[in-house]
C-alpha positions as a Markdown table, in Angstrom:
| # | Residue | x | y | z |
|---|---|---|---|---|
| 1 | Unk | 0.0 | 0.0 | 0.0 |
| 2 | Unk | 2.8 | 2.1 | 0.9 |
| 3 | Unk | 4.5 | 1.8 | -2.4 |
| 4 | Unk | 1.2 | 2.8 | -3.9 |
| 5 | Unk | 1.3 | 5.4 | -2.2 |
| 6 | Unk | 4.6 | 6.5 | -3.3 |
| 7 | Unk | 4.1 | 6.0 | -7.0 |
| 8 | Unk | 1.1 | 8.3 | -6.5 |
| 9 | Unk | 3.0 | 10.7 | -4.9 |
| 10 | Unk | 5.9 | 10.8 | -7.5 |
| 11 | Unk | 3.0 | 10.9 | -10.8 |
| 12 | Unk | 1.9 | 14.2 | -9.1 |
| 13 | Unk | 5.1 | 15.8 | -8.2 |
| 14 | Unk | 5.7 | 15.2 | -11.9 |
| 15 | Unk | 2.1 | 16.7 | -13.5 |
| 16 | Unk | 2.5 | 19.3 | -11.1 |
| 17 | Unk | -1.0 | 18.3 | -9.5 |
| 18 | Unk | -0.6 | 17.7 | -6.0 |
| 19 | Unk | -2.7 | 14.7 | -4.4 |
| 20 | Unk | -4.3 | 15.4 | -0.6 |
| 21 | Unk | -4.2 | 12.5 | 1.8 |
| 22 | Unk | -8.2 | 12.1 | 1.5 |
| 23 | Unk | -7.7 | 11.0 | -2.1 |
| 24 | Unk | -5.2 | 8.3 | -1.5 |
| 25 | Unk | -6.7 | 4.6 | -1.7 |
| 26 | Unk | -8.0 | 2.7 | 1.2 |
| 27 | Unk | -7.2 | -0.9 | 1.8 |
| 28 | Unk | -9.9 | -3.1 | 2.2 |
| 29 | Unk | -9.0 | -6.8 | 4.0 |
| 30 | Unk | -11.5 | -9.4 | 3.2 |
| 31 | Unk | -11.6 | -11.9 | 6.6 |
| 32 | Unk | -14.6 | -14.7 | 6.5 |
| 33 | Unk | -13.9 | -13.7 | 10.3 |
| 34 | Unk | -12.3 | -11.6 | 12.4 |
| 35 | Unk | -10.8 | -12.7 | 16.5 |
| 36 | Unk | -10.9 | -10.4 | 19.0 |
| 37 | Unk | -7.3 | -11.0 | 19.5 |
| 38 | Unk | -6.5 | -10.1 | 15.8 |
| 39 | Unk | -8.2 | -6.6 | 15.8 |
| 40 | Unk | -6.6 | -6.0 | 19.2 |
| 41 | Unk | -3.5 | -6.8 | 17.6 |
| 42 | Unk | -4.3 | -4.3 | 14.6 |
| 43 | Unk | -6.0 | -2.0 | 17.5 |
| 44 | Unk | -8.8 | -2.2 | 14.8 |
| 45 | Unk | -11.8 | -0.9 | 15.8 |
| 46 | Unk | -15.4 | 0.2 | 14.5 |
| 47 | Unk | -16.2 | 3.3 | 12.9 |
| 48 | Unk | -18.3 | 5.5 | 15.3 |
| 49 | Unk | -19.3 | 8.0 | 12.8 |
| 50 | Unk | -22.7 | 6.1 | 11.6 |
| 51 | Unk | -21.3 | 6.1 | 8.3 |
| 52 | Unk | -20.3 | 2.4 | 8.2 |
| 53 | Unk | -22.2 | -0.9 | 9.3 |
| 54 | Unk | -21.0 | -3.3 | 11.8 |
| 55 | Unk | -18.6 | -6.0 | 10.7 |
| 56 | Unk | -16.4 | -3.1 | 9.6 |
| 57 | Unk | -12.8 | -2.3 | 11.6 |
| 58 | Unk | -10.5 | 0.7 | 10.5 |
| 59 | Unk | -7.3 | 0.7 | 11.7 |
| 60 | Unk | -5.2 | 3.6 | 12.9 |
| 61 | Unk | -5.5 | 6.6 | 10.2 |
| 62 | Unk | -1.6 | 6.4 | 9.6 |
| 63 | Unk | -2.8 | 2.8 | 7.6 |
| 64 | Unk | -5.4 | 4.0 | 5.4 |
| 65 | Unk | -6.6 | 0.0 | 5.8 |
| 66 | Unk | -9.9 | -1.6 | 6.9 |
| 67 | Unk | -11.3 | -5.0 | 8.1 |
| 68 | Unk | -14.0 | -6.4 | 7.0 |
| 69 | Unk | -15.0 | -9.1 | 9.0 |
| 70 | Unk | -17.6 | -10.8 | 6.4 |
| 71 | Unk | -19.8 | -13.2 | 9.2 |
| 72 | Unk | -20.6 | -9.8 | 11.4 |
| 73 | Unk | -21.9 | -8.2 | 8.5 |
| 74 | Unk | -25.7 | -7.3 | 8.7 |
| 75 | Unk | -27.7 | -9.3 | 6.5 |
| 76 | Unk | -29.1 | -7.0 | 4.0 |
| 77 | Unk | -29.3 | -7.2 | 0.4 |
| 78 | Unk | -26.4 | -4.6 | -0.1 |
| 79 | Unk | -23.9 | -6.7 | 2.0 |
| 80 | Unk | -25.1 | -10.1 | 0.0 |
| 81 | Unk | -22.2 | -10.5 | -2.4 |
| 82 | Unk | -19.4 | -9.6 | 0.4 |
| 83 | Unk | -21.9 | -12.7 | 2.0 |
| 84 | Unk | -21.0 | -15.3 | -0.5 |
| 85 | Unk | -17.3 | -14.8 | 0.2 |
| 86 | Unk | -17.8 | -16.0 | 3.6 |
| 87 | Unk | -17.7 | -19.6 | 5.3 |
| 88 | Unk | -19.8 | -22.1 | 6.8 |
| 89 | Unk | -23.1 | -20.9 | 7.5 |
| 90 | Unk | -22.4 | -16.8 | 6.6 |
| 91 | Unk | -21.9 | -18.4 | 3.0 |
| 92 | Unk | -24.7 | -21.1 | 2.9 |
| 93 | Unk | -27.6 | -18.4 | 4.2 |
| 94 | Unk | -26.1 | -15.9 | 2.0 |
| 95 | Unk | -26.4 | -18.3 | -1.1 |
| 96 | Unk | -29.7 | -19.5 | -0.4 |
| 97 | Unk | -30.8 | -15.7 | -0.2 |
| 98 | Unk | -29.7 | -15.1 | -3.5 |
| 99 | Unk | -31.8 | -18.2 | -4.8 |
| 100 | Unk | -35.1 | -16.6 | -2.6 |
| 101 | Unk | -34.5 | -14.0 | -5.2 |
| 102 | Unk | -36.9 | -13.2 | -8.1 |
| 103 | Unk | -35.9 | -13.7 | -11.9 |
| 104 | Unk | -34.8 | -10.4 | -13.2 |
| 105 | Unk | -33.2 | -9.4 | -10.3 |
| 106 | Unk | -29.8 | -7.3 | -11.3 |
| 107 | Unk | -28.0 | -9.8 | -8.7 |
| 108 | Unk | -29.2 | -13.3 | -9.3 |
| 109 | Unk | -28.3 | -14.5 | -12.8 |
| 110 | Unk | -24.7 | -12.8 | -13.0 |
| 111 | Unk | -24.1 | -14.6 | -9.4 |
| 112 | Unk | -25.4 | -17.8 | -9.7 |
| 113 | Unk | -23.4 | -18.1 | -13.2 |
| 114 | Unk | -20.0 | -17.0 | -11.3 |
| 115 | Unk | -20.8 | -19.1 | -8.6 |
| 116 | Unk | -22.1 | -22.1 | -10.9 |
| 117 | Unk | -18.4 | -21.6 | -12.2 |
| 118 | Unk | -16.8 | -21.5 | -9.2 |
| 119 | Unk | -18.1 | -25.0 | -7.5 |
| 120 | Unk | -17.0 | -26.5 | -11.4 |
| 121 | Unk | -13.8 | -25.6 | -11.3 |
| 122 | Unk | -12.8 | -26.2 | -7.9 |
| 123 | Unk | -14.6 | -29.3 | -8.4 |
| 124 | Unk | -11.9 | -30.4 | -11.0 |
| 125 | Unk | -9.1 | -30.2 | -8.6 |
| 126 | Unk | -7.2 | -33.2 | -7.7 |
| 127 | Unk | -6.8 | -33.9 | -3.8 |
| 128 | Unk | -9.8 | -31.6 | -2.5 |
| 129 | Unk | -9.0 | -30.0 | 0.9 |
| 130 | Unk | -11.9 | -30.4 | 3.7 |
| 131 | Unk | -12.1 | -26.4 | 2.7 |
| 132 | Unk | -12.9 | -27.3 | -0.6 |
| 133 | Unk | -14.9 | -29.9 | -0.2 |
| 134 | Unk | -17.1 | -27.7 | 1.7 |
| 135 | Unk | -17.1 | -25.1 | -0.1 |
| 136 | Unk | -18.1 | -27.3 | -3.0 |
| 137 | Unk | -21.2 | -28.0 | -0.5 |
| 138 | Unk | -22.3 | -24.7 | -0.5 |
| 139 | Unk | -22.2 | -24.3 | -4.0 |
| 140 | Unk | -24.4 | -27.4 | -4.8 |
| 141 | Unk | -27.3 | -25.4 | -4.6 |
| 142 | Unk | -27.0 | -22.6 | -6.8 |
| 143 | Unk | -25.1 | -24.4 | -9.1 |
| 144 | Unk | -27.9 | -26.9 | -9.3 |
| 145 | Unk | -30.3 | -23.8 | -10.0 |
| 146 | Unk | -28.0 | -22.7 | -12.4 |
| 147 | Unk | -27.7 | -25.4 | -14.3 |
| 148 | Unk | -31.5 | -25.9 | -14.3 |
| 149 | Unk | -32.3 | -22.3 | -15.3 |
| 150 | Unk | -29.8 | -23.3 | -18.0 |
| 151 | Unk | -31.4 | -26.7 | -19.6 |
| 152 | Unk | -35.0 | -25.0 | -19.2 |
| 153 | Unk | -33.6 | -22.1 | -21.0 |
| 154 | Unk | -33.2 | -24.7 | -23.7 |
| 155 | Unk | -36.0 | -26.3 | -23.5 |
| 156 | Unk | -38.4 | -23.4 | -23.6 |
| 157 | Unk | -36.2 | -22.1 | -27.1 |
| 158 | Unk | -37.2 | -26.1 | -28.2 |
| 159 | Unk | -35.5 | -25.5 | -31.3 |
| 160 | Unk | -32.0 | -26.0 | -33.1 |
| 161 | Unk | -31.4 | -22.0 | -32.5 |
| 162 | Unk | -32.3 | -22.4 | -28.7 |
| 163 | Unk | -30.6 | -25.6 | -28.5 |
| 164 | Unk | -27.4 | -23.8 | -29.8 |
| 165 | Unk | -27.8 | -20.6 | -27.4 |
| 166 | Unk | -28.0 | -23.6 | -24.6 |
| 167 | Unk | -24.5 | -25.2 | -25.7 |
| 168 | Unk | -22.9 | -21.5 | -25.7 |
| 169 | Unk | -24.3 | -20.4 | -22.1 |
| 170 | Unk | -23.1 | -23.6 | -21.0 |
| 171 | Unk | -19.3 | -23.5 | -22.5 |
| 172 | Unk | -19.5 | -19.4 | -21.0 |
| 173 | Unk | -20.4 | -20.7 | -17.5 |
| 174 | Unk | -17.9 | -22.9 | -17.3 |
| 175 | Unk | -15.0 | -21.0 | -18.8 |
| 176 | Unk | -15.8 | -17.2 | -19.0 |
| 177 | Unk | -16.3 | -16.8 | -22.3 |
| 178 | Unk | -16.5 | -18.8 | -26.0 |
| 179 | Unk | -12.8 | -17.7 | -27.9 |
| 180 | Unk | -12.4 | -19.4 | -31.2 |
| 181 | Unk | -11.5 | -22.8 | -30.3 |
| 182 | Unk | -14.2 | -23.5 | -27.8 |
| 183 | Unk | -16.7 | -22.0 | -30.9 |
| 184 | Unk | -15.3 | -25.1 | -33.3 |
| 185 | Unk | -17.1 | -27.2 | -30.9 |
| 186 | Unk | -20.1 | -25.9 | -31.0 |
| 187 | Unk | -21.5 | -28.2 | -34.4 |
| 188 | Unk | -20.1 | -31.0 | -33.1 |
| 189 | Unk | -22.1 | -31.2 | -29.8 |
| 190 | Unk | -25.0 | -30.4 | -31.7 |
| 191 | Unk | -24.9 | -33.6 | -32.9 |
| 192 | Unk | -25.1 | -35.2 | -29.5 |
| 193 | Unk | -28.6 | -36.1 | -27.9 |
| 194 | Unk | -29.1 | -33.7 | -25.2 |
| 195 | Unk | -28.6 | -35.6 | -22.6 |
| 196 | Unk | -25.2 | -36.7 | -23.4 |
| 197 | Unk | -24.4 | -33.0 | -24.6 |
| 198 | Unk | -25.7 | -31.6 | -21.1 |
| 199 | Unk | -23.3 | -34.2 | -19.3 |
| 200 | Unk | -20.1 | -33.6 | -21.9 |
| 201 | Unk | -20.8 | -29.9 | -21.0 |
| 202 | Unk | -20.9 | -29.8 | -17.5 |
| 203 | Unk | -17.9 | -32.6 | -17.3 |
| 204 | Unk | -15.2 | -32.2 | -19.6 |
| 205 | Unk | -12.5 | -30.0 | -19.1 |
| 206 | Unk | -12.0 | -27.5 | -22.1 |
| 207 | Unk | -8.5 | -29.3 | -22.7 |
| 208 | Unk | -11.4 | -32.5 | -23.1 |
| 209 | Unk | -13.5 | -30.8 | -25.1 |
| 210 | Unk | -11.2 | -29.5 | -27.6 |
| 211 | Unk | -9.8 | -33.0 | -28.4 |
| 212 | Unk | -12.9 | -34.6 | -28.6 |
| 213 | Unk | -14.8 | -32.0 | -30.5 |
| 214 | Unk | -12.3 | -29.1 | -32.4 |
| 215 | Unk | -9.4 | -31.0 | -33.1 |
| 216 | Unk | -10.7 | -32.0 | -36.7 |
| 217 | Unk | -11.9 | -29.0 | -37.3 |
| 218 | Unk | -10.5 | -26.6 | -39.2 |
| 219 | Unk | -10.8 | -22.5 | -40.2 |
């Protein structure tokens, strides 16, 4: 943070535009929890302005740094997403709030697609952690109501178009976006009954998928 800091200070000295303390970055310290030990240690302590909810500890002003102890936030809408980066039972409440949520809402698809991703991927390490393998828990459900939304998204369309715009939203879940290569397989999995193409989806790796299905193909 310090060298930040610096840097700052040293790009304004040389555009002659001076920079005041009150514009200089804050550090914010993600903690799925936070001891009573550790913010003594940090002499950390809540903001008594009314400007910031609880769960939040600044440290002396000389640090421009706060914590942000993410299982003593309140549970409110606005503090959801901090929520699912939480543990145990912080995460699993937060996560089953999103899925309460109605279709449409700004949060739920864009979250439960990440999240869908997430539990994939850590899914396809080798030698889970207990960590992981709960975490994976907690996932389950919303990427079981992702990958529902998904297949009825499909179904609904009912045609070769929809079925396509299926295959895509699937391959985009799972790894961010569809570059050239992944688009190659595309055809091919059309080919497959849906079933087997929902399954291939959600299982292969893209290393997997692009042997199976783009190899042979060609610009």
């Amino acid at each position: 943070l310090f060298a930040l800091y610096s840097d700052l200070q040293r790009k304004a000295r040389r555009e002659q535009n001076p920079i005041s303390e009150t514009d200089l970055p804050c550090l914010w310290i993600l903690s799925p929890s936070c001891s009573a030990q550790l913010l003594k240690g940090f002499s950390a302590k809540l903001d008594d302005s009314g400007n910031w909810v609880e769960g939040i500890y600044f440290l002396p002003k000389l640090f421009n740094t706060a914590l942000v102890a993410i299982n003593q936030l309140p549970v409110t809408e606005e503090t959801l997403w901090l929520r699912i980066l939480g543990r145990d039972k912080t995460q699993s409440q937060a996560i089953n709030e999103l899925l309460a949520l109605p279709d449409g809402h700004p949060l739920r698809g864009n979250i439960l697609e990440i999240l869908a991703n997430w539990r994939i991927k850590i899914e396809g390490n080798e030698d889970l952690t207990e960590d992981e393998r709960e975490l994976i828990m907690n996932l389950s459900p919303a990427y079981l109501r992702w990958r529902e939304e998904t297949l009825e998204q499909g179904r609904e369309q009912g045609n070769l178009e929809g079925q396509r715009l299926m295959v895509e939203n699937l391959l985009a879940g799972r790894f961010g976006t569809v570059d050239k290569e992944l688009s190659r397989t595309i055809e091919p999995l059309m080919q497959l009954p849906i079933t087997d193409r929902t399954q291939v989806l959600l299982n292969l790796s893209r290393q997997e998928l692009l042997e199976r299905f783009g190899e042979s193909r060609s610009d």
